[in-house]
Structures are given as C-alpha cells and as structure tokens.
C-alpha positions in Angstrom: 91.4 86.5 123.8 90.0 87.1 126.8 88.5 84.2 128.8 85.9 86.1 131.5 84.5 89.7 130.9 83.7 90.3 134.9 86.0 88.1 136.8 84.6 84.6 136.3 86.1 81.7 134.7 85.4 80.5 131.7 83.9 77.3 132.7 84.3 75.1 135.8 86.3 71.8 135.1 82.7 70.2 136.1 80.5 71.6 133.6 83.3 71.4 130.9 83.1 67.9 131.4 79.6 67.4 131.7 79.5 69.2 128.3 81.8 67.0 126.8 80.8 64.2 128.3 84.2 63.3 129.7 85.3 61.6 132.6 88.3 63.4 134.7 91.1 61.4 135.7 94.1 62.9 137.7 94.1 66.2 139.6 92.6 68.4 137.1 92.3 72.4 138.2 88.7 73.5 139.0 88.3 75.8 136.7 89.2 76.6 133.1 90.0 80.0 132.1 90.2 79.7 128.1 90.4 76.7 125.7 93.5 76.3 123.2 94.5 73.4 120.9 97.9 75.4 120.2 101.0 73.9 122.7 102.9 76.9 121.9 100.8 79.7 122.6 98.7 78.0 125.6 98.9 80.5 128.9 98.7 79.1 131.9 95.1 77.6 133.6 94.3 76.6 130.0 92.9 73.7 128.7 94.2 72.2 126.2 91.9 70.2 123.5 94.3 67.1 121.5 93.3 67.0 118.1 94.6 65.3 115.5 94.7 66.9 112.3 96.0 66.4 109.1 99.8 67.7 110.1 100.4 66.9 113.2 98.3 64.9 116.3 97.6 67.0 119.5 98.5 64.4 121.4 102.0 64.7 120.9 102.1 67.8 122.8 100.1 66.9 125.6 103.3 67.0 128.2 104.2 70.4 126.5 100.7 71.3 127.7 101.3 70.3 131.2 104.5 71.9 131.4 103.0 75.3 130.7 100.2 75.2 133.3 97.4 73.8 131.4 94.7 73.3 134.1 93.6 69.8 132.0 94.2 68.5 129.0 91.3 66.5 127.0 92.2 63.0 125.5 91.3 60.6 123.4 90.4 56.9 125.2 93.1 55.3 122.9 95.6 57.6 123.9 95.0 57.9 127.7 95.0 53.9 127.6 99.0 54.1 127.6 99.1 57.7 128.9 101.4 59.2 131.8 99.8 60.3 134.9 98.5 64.0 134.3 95.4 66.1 134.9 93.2 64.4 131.8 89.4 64.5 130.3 88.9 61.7 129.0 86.6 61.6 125.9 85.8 59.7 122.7 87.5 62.1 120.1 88.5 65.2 121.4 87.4 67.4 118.3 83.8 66.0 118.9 84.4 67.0 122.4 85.3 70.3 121.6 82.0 70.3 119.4 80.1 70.1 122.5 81.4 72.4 124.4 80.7 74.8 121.8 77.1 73.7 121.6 76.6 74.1 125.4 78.5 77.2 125.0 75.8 79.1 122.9 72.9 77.5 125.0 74.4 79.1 127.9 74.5 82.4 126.7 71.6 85.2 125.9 74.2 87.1 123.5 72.7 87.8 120.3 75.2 85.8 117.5 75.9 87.1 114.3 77.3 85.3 111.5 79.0 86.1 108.9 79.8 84.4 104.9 80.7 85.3 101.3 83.6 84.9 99.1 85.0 87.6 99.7 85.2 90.7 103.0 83.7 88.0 105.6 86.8 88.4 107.5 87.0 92.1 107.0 82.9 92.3 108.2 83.6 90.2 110.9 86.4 92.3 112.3 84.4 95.4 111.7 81.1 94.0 113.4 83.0 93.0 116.5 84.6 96.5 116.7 81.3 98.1 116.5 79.1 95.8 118.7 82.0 95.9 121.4 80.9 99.9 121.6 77.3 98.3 122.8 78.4 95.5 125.3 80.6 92.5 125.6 81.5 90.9 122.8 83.0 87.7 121.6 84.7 87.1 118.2 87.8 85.1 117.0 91.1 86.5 117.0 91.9 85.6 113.4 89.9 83.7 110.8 88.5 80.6 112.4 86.1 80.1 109.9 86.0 76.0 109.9 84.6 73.1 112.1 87.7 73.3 113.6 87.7 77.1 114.4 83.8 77.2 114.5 83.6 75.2 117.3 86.3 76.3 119.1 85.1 80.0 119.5 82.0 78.9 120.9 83.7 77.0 123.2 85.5 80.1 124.5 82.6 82.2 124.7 82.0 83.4 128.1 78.7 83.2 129.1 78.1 87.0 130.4 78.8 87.8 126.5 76.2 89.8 125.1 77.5 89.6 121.3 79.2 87.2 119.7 80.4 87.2 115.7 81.2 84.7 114.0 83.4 83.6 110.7 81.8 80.6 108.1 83.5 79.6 105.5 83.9 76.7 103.0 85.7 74.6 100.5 82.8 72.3 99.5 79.2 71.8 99.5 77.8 70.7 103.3 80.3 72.4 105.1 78.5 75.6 106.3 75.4 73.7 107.6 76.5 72.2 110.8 79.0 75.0 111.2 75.5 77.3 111.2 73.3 74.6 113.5 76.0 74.8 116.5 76.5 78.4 116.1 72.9 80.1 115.9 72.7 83.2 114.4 70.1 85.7 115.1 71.5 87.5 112.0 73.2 86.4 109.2 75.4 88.3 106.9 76.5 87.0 103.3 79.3 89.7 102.3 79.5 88.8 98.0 79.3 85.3 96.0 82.2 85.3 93.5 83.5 82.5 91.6 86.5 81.4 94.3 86.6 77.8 94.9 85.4 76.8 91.5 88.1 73.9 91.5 85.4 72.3 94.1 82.4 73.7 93.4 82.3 73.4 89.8 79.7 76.4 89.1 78.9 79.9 90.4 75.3 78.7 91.0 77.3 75.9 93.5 79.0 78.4 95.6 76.0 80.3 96.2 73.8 77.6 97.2 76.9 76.3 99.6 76.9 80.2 101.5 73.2 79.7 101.3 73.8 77.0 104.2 74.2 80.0 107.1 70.4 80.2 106.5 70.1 76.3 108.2 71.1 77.6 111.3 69.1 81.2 111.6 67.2 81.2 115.0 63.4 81.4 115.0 62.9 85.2 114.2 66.1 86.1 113.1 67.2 87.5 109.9 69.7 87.9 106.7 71.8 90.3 105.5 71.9 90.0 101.7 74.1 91.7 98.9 70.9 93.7 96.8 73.9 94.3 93.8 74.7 90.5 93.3 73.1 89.0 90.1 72.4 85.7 92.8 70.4 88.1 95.3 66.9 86.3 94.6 68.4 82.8 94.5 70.0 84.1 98.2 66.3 85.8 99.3 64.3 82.5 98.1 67.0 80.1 100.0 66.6 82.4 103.2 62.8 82.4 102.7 63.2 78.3 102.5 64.9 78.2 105.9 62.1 80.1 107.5 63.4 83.4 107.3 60.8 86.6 107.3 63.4 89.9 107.7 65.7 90.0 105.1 67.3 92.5 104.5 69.9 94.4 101.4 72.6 96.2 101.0 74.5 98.0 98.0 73.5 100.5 95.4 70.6 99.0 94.1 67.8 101.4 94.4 65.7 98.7 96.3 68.2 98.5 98.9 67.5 98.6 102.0 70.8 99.7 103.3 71.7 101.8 100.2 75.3 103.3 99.6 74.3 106.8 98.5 77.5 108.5 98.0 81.4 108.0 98.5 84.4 109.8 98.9 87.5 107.7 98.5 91.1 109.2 99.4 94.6 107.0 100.3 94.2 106.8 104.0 90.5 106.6 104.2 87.1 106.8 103.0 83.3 109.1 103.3 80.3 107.3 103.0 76.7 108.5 102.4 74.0 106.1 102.9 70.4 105.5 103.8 69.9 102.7 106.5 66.8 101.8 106.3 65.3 105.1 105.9 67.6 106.9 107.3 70.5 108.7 106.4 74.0 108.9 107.9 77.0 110.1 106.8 80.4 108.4 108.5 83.9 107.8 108.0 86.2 104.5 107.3 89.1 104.1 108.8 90.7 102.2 105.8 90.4 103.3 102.3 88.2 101.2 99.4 85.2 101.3 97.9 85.0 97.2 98.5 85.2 98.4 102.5 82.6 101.0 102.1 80.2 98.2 100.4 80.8 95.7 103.1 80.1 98.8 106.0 76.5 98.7 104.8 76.5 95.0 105.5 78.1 95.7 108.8 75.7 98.7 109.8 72.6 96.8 108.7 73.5 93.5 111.3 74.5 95.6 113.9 70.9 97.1 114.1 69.6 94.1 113.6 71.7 92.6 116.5 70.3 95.6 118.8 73.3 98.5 118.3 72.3 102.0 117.9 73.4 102.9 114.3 75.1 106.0 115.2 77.3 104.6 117.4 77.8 101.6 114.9 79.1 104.8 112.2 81.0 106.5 114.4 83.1 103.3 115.3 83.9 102.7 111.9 85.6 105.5 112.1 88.8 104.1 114.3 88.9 100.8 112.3 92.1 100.2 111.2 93.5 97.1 108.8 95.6 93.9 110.2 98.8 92.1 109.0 97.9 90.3 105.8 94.8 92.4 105.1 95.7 95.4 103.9 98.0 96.8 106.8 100.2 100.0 106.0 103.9 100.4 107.2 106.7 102.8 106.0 110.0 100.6 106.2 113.6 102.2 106.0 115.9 101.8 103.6 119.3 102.9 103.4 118.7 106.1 101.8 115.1 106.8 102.6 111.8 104.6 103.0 109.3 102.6 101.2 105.6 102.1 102.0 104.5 98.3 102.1 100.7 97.4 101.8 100.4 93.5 103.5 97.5 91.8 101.6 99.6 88.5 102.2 96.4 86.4 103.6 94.6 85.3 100.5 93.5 86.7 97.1 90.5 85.7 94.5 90.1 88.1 91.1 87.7 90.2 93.4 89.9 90.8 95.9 92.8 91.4 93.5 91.3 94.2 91.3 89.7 95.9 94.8 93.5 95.7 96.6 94.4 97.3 92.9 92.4 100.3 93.4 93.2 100.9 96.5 97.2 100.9 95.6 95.8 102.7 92.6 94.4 105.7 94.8 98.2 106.2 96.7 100.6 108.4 95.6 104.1 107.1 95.5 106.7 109.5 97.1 108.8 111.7 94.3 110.9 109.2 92.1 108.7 106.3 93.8 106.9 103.9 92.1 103.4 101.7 92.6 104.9 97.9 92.4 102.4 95.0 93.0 104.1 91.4 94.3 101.7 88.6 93.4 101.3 85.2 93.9 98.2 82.6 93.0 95.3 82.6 93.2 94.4 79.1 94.0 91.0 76.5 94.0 89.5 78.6 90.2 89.8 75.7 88.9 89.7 75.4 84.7 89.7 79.2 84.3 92.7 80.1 87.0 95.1 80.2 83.9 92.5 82.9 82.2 91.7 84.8 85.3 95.5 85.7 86.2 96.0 87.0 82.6 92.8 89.0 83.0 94.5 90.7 86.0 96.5 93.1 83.2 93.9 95.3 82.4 93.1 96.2 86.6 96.5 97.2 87.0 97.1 99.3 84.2 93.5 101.0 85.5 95.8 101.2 89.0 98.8 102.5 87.2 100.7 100.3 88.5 104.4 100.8 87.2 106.0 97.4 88.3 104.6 93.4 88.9 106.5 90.8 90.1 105.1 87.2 89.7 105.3 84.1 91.8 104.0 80.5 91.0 102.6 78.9 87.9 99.4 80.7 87.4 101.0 84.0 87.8 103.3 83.1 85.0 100.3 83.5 83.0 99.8 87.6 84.1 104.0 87.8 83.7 103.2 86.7 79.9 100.7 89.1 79.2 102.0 92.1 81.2 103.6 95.0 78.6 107.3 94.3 79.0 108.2 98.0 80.7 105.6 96.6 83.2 107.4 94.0 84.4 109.5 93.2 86.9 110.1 89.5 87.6 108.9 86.3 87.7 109.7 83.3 89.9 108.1 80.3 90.3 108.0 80.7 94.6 107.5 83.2 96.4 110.9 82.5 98.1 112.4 82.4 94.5 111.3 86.5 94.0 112.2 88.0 97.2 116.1 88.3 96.2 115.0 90.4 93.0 112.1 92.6 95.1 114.2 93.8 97.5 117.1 94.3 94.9 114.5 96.7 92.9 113.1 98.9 95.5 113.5 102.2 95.7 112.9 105.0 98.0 109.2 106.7 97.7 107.7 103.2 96.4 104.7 102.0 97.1 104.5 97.6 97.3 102.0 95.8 97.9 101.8 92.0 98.4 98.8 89.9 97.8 98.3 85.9 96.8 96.4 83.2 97.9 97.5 81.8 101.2 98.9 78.3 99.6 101.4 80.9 97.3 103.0 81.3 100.5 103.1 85.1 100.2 103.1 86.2 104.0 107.1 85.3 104.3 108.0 87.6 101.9 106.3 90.1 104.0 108.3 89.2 106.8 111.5 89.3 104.7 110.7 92.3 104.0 109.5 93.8 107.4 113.1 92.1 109.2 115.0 93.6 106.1 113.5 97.2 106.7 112.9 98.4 110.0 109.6 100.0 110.8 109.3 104.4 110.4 107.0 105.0 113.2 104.3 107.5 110.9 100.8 109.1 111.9 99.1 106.7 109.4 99.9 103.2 110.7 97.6 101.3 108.1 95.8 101.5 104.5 93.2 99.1 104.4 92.5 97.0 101.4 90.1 93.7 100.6 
C-alpha cells in the first residue's frame, strides 16, 4: 500500500506521537512512511504498532522490527519498563494507540469516506468502489479485508492526508461492533451490500443482524447519505434506522421498481457480464469485468456511492469494465496437468448459503472443456448456528440448477450435503480439508472446471495452494472469472 501519494511521508514521528499521545524514547526516525503490525512483511522506515492479540503478542517481535528498518516501534509501558534500548513510542496500549492515530487520521484529511457493510459482497463493493473512485483522484482502501477494530483503525491510520477518497470495509460477529468502527471512520456515504442470515450462531435472529449493519448509520457525517438494498424484505427496517441516525438522502438499489438505482436488464456470459440500469434517472449501459448476476447487483450499489462520493458515473461504468476477481474470491486460472489442463475457480475466502448458490451459478454458466466436468470442493459454512446442519443439505437443489457433475465435501456440516447428494453426484467426503485434497487431485481430469469455496475456519484456501503448487499456471487471455 502506498504510504504518500506526492512525495510526502505519511506522518512525521512528531505528530504520530502527538496523536497517540506517546512519549518517544531512543533515536526514533523523523518520519514514518506507512504503519504495519505484521514483523514479517514490515518494509523499511515503517513503524511498527505491538499488539497483542489473541495468538500471538506484538511484542515479541519488536527486535524483528528493528532489524528490518522500522523507523519506531510503539510499546506498551509494561513492556518498555524491561525493554532493550531501541527507537520506541511509548504508550498505554498500543491498539488504543493505533485507535488514535486513525482518528487523527480522518480529521486530517478532506477525502470524502465511503463505507461499506452487509453479509454478503462488502468486500467485493469495496474493491470495486476503490477501483472506480481511484479513476477520479487519490484514493485510499485496504489491501485485503480489514473489516474489524483491528483493521478499521489501522487503515485510517495509513491514510495519507492528500487522499481525496478513502473506502472502507465494516464488518461484525456481534451486536456493538460496527458502531465505534463507524464513529472513527466517518462516512459521507454508507453502503449496506445484502442482510442474510450469516452469523446467526451470535446473533440469534435475522432481525439481529440487520439492526447490528444498521450501526454504519452511527457514524454518517452531518449531510451524508446511505446506500440501501430496495430488493431486501429488511429495506424499511434499514431506511427507518438511517432516518434515526439523522440521515435525509437515502438512496436504493436492485430491481424493485422504486429503486433508485434500478438494474434494468442483464446479460450474463462465463467471462463477464452487460448491465442495463437507470441511475437515478438516468440510463447507462456498461460492462463487468467478472461474471454474476450477484456482481451486477452489488455494481448498482457501487455506481450509486460513487456519485454520491462526487465521481462522474460514466467514468465509474466504464471502470467496471477492467475489474477483475482476487485469490479467494472468485479468481480464474487454467493449471496443467499431465496430459492437458484444468480450470480452477478460487472462492477459498469464506462462504454463507448466499454466497454458495451465487458462486453455483457462476460455475453453472462455464462450460467445461470436451470430456471435462463442473466439480465443486466445499467446506463449512460456519457461525448459522441451529440451522447450519439444514442449510448445507439445502445446498443440493443449487447445484443440480448449476449442473454440477461432481461435489467433494469437507468438515462436519458438509457431511450433511454429502448425505443428501444423489450418489452419481458425489465425489468424496472428508472430515478436513487436508483429508480431501489426496482424492481431488486423484479425480481430476483434463477440461474440468473446480471450484473451491468454504468458510474461512474450513481451512479451504490450502487446498487451493495444493492445488496451484501441484499444477503450474497456463498463462491464458482470461486470467479470472469472478464469483461472490
């Protein structure tokens, strides 16, 4: 990520400290040119924030840090009490700290924020908003899906202060975690992408989850506005809650006639898809870079913040145009085999029943090579709570819609689909994900299409890499196929 648009660094040892309220002891550098909490991948003139999480304490890596050219490294009191000499700041709790920072970060900065939740596509929308506001001026986003008051705070903190967009990932596991998330970041817009019933386990009801997403609106800035799903059966409990938090412009997407982004029209194919819409009055006509009718949904979202943010809306189209999907969500690559090839689809990051049946289709709409065959690799969906054993067996019916030929099944709530899958359909089950990748790559064939999709705790995204070390990369003209 880069630390300074134009030149400048990031911040000045001074004002980080005066931010966090630290007190500098050694010979830190004078200025800072990004923030990491990450040892391994810190670059030089870094600094590097100890925090103590539930693995593994930051401190422990603090002379790492130093090794690799950190500039400073912030510390807790305790710690620094019995510390070696080094380049320090010198704070309370060094997550807190990092809070801060991010707070002075946005108040130094005109960029106008946009925020982004929902169940499911908020990582997708964010991506896809900072590819099209980064066509209108500098913009900050995350690299990946820092979506909690970890990774919240931590973006801000690296947002440069010449940025003149900034998007932003919110997510949850329980009630009260969006709201301070929302108060440090600000948004002048905020997007909910779909409520689904994912984190049930926690929430205990629907009508929980979409009063939790309902947070974002705490932190709305005076004037700004929301970006609401007009298809959801929850849309007037989201408009009412917006309305609550002081929010006059809200505005819809979806197919609803009273939309005010309204998805007129689209044309799906493998490699991509051709949407028809009126934005607010008026119609365009653009194309996706990655195939789905889930991604052409969450593009209305997308076009109706970027206007709101300030982008002209046919450059916002036209840059969907080049988007293309990332590891874990939906990226395409044609691996070698011995005697031919085999095209894996990497949906390794997470999965809900949403998600699922919309990655389904999307394998659905490719057409396996002659002799090939669609297979689908799935592991759990986790946090449904009473009804994850029910919602995995449901899963049968969207694949045969997909014609999916072949399932393979890791973990215990995917032993549920195994049981109800028609025996020709499947093709094994394993309770890991480490137990089934033996009998995947034992089964495939050239011309087959795989995809791989589970929840993040199924521990899906090694078998990926299995796979990609197994079977070297075919360099092709269509790199990726998006999916949810």
């Amino acid at each position: 990520m880069p630390s300074n648009s134009e030149g400048h660094p990031l911040w000045t040892t001074e004002a980080l400290a005066r931010a966090m309220g630290a007190r500098s002891v050694g010979t830190p550098a004078k200025v800072v040119t990004d923030i990491s909490i990450d040892s391994r991948t810190l670059e030089p003139g870094e600094a590097y924030v100890a925090i103590k999480g539930l693995a593994h304490d930051g401190h422990g890596f603090v002379a790492a840090a130093l090794d690799k050219g950190a500039a400073l490294a912030v510390v807790s009191e305790d710690w620094a009490a019995t510390a070696p000499a080094g380049r320090y700041l010198i704070v309370a709790d060094p997550l807190k700290a990092l809070e801060k920072a991010g707070i002075a970060a946005r108040a130094r900065t005109a960029a106008r924020i946009v925020a982004v939740t929902g169940s499911v596509g908020k990582t997708s929308s964010k991506e896809a908003l900072a590819h099209v506001l980064a066509r209108e001026g500098r913009t900050h986003a995350p690299p990946k899906s820092f979506n909690n008051h970890i990774g919240v705070p931590l973006t801000l903190a690296r947002m440069p202060a010449t940025s003149q967009f900034g998007v932003f990932e919110i997510g949850m596991n329980h009630s009260g975690e969006i709201t301070p998330l929302t108060r440090m970041v600000r948004p002048d817009v905020a997007v909910v992408t779909t409520i689904e019933a994912v984190h049930l386990e926690n929430l205990g009801s629907i009508e929980a989850i979409v009063d939790a997403k309902a947070e974002i609106f705490a932190g709305v800035e005076h004037g700004g506005a929301a970006v609401l799903p007009r298809d959801s059966r929850f849309f007037d409990r989201l408009a009412r809650a917006a309305r609550a938090a002081g929010i006059d412009t809200i505005l819809s997407f979806g197919e609803h006639e009273e939309a005010d982004v309204r998805l007129l029209r689209v044309s799906l194919s493998a490699q991509c898809s051709t949407v028809h819409a009126r934005v607010m009055g008026q119609e365009v006509t653009y194309k996706l870079g990655s195939p789905g009718r889930h991604l052409a949904m969450n593009s209305l979202a997308v076009l109706a913040a970027a206007k709101l943010a300030g982008a002209d809306l046919a450059i916002a189209a036209i840059a969907l145009s080049d988007m293309r999907a990332v590891s874990g969500r939906g990226e395409r690559s044609q691996r070698r085999l011995p005697h031919g090839s085999f095209t894996l689809l990497d949906e390794s990051y997470n999965a809900n029943p949403v998600s699922m049946r919309a990655a389904f289709a999307v394998l659905g709409a490719v057409k396996p090579a002659p002799k090939g065959r669609r297979i689908a690799v799935l592991g759990d969906m986790l946090e449904l709570g009473a009804e994850g054993e029910a919602l995995h067996a449901g899963l049968v019916g969207p694949l045969a819609d997909a014609h999916v030929d072949l399932v393979f099944c890791a973990g215990p709530l995917m032993e549920n689909l195994w049981k109800a899958l028609p025996v020709g359909r499947r093709g094994a089950y394993a309770p890991t994900a480490a137990e089934l990748e033996s009998e995947v790559i034992r089964t495939l064939r050239s011309g087959d299409i795989v995809m791989v999709k589970g929840s993040r705790g199924s521990r899906m995204a090694p078998l990926v890499e299995t796979l990609k070390a197994k079977f070297p990369a075919e360099v092709t003209d269509d790199a990726h196929l998006g999916a949810a």
